[in-house]
N, C-alpha and C positions, 0 to 999 in steps of 0.2 A: 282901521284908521290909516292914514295917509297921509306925512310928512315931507315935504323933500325927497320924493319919490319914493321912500322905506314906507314898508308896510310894514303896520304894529295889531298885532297879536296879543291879549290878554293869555296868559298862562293856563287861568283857571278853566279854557275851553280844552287843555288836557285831562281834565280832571272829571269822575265821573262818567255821563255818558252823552255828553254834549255833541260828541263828534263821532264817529265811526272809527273803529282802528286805523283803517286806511285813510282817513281823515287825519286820523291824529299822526300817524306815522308821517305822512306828506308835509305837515307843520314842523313837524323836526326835521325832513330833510332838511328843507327851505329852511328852517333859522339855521343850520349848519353848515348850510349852504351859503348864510350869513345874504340871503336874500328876502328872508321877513325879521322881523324882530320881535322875539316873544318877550313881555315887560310881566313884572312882578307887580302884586297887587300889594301896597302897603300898609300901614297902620291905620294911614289917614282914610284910605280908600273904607272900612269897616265901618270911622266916625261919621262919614256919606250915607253908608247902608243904614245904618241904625237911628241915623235922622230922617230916613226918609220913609213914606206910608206904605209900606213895600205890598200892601193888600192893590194901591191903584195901580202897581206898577209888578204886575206877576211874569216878569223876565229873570231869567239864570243871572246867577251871580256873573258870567263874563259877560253878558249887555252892560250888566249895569258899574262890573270893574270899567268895560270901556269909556264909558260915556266918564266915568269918574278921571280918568287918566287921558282921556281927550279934553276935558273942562280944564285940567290940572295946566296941559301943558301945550293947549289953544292949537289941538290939532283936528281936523275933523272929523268926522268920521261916518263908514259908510255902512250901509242897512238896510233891509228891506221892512225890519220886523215895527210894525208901527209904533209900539209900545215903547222900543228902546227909542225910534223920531222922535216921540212925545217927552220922553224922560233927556234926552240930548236937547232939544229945542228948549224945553222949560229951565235949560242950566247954562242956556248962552252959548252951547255947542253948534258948528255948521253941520248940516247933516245931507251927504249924498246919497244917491239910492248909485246899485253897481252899474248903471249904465253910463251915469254921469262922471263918475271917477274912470272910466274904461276911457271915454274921450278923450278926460281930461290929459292922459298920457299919451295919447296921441296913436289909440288902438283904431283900427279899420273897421268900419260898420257892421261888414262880413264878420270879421272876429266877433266883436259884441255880441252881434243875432246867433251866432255859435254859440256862445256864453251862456245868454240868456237861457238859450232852449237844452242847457246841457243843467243848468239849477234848476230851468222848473222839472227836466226829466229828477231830478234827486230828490226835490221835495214832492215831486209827485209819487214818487219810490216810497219816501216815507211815511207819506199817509195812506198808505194800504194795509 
């Protein structure tokens, strides 16, 4: 998600196996770095989960903390993964994909086309 230039981080993608270590290590520099913001999932965020059909909506708990804590607090939030679009869109959430947000900050095309071909090399990593 993406505020006022902070980037915010759901906690719960340290949790489990959501991330790679190296993943998750590089989340901690950066919020220690005090250059993301990693947010806590709260009581309320559970009242969301447990009201919703979580069979149409087979995303990890940090999709679905985000999209909870981006509705809460009318931030947007950015994604590739369709299912978390569909569960953001349907709660009034603006939804970026990461090329759109990369502009939006005023990153160079060059950068971007780096970006992009450096995610699909990762998700391409991980479906092997």
């Amino acid at each position: 998600m993406l505020k006022s230039a902070d980037f915010y981080f759901s906690n719960l993608y340290m949790t489990k196996n959501y991330l790679t270590a190296t993943e998750r290590q590089s989340l901690n520099v950066l919020s220690g770095e005090e250059k993301i913001i990693l947010f806590e999932s709260g009581s309320n965020f559970y009242s969301f989960f447990n009201e919703l059909k979580t069979e149409q909506y087979p995303i990890g708990l940090p999709g679905m903390s985000s999209v909870y804590y981006a509705k809460e607090n009318n931030i947007p939030i950015v994604t590739e993964c369709k299912l978390t679009k569909r569960l953001a869109e349907e709660n009034g959430v603006v939804v970026y994909n990461y090329e759109q947000i990369l502009k939006s900050i005023n990153i160079q095309q060059a950068q971007i086309d780096y970006i992009n071909n450096m995610l699909i090399m990762m998700e391409n990593n991980r479906n092997i």
